[in-house]
C-alpha positions in Angstrom: 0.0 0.0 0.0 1.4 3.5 -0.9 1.1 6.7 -0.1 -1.2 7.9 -3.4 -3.6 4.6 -2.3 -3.9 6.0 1.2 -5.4 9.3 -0.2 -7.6 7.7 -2.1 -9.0 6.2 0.4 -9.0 9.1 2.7 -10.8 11.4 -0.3 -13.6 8.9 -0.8 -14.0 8.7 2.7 -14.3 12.7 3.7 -16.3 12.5 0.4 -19.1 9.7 1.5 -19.2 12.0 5.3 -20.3 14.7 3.7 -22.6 13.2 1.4 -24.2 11.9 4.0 -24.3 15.1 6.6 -25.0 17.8 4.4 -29.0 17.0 4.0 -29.3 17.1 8.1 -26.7 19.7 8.7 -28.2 21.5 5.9 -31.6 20.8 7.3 -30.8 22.3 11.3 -29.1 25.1 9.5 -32.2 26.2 7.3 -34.2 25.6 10.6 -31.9 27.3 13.0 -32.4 30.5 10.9 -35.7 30.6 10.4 -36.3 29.8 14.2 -33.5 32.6 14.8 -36.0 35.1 12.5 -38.5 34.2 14.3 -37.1 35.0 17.9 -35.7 38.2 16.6 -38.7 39.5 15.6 -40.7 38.4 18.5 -38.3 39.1 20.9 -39.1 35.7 22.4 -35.8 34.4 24.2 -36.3 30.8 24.6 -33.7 28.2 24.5 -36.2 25.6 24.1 -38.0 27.1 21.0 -34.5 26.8 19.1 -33.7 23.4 20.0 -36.7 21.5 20.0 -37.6 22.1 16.0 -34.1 21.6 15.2 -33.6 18.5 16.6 -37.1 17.5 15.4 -36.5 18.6 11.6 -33.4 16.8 11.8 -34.8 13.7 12.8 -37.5 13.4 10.4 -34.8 13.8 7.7 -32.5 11.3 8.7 -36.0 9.3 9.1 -37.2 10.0 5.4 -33.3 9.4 4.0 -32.1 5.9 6.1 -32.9 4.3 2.7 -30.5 6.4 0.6 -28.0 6.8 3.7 -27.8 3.4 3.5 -27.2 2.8 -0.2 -24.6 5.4 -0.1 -23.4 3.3 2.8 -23.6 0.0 1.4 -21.9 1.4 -2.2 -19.1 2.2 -0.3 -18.2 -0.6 1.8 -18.5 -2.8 -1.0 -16.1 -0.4 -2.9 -13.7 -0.6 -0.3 -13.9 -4.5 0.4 -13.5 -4.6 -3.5 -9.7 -3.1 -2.6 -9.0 -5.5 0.1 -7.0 -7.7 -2.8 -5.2 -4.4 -4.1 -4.0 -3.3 -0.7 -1.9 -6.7 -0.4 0.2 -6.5 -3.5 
């Protein structure tokens, strides 16, 4: 194994993590802002009316996306048992 293989793997890697965050990061951003808006222009200060729809948006995404999550997931794994061989010559 060299070093040019080792950042291979390393890219794909990073790349299939932020496939797979940036819907629900994306997600509690969009919310986080709106909330924020919201609280601005209401003057309302409460900690529990920015969490509780953020963590609740982000859970129905990850909900409605486990199946693609795990095709992403499942793509990748049998990528890299694909270069199990490669890695011992």
């Amino acid at each position: 194994m060299n070093v040019d293989y080792v950042i291979f793997i390393t890219k794909e890697t990073l790349k299939t993590a932020m496939l797979l965050l940036t819907p629900v990061l994306g997600a509690g951003l969009v919310v986080g802002i709106i909330v924020s808006l919201f609280q601005t222009v209401t003057s309302i200060r409460e900690m529990t009316l920015s969490l509780i729809p953020k963590m609740a948006v982000v859970a129905l995404v990850i909900m409605l996306l486990i199946p693609w999550f795990l095709d992403v997931l499942m793509t990748f794994t049998i990528e890299i048992f694909k270069q199990i061989p490669l890695m011992v010559k």
